[in-house]
C-alpha positions in Angstrom: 4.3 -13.7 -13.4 3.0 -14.1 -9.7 5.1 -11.5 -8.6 3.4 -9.4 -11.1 -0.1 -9.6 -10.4 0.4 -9.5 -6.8 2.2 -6.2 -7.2 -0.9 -5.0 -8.9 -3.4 -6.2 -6.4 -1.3 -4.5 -3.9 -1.1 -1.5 -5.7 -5.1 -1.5 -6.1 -5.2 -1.8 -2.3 -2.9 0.9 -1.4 -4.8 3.3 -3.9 -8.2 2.0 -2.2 -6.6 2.5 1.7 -5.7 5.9 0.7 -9.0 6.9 -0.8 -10.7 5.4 2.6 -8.3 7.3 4.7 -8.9 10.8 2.9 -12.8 10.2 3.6 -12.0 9.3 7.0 -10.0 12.6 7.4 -12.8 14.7 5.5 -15.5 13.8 8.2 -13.7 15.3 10.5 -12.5 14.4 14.1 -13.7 10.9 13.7 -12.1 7.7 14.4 -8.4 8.5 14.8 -7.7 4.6 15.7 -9.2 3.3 12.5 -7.4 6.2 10.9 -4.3 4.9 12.4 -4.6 1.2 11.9 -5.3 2.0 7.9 -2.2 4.2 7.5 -0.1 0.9 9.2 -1.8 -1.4 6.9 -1.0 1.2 4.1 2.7 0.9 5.0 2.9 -3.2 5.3 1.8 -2.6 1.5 4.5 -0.1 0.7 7.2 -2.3 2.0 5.4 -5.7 0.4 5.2 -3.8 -2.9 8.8 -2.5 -2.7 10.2 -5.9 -2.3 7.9 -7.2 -5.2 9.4 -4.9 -7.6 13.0 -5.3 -6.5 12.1 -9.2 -7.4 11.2 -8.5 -10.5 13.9 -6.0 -11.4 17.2 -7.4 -12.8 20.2 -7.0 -10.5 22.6 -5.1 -12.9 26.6 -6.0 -11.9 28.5 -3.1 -12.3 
C-alpha cells in the first residue's frame, strides 16, 4: 500500500514538473539552467516511478 501512494504522489509531481517546464519554455528564451535542472528532476521521477510499479507488479514465471 506504500508503494502505491507514493507512486501516485510521484506521478502528481511529474504531471506538475512538466506543466512548470512547458511555462518555462512558453516565455521564451528564459532560464535554460532551471529548465534543465527540472527536466533531470523529471527523470529521477520516471525511473523512481518505474521501479514502483515493477514492485507492485507480480513477477509471472513462465
Amino acid at each position: 500500500m506504500a508503494f502505491a501512494s507514493e507512486l501516485n504522489r510521484l506521478k502528481e509531481e511529474h504531471r506538475d514538473l512538466d506543466a512548470a517546464i512547458s511555462a518555462l519554455e512558453q516565455m521564451g528564451p528564459g532560464d535554460q539552467l532551471q529548465i534543465q535542472r527540472l527536466k533531470k528532476r523529471k527523470l529521477v521521477l520516471k525511473d523512481r516511478m518505474t521501479f514502483l510499479e515493477d514492485q507492485l507488479t507480480p513477477d509471472i514465471i513462465a
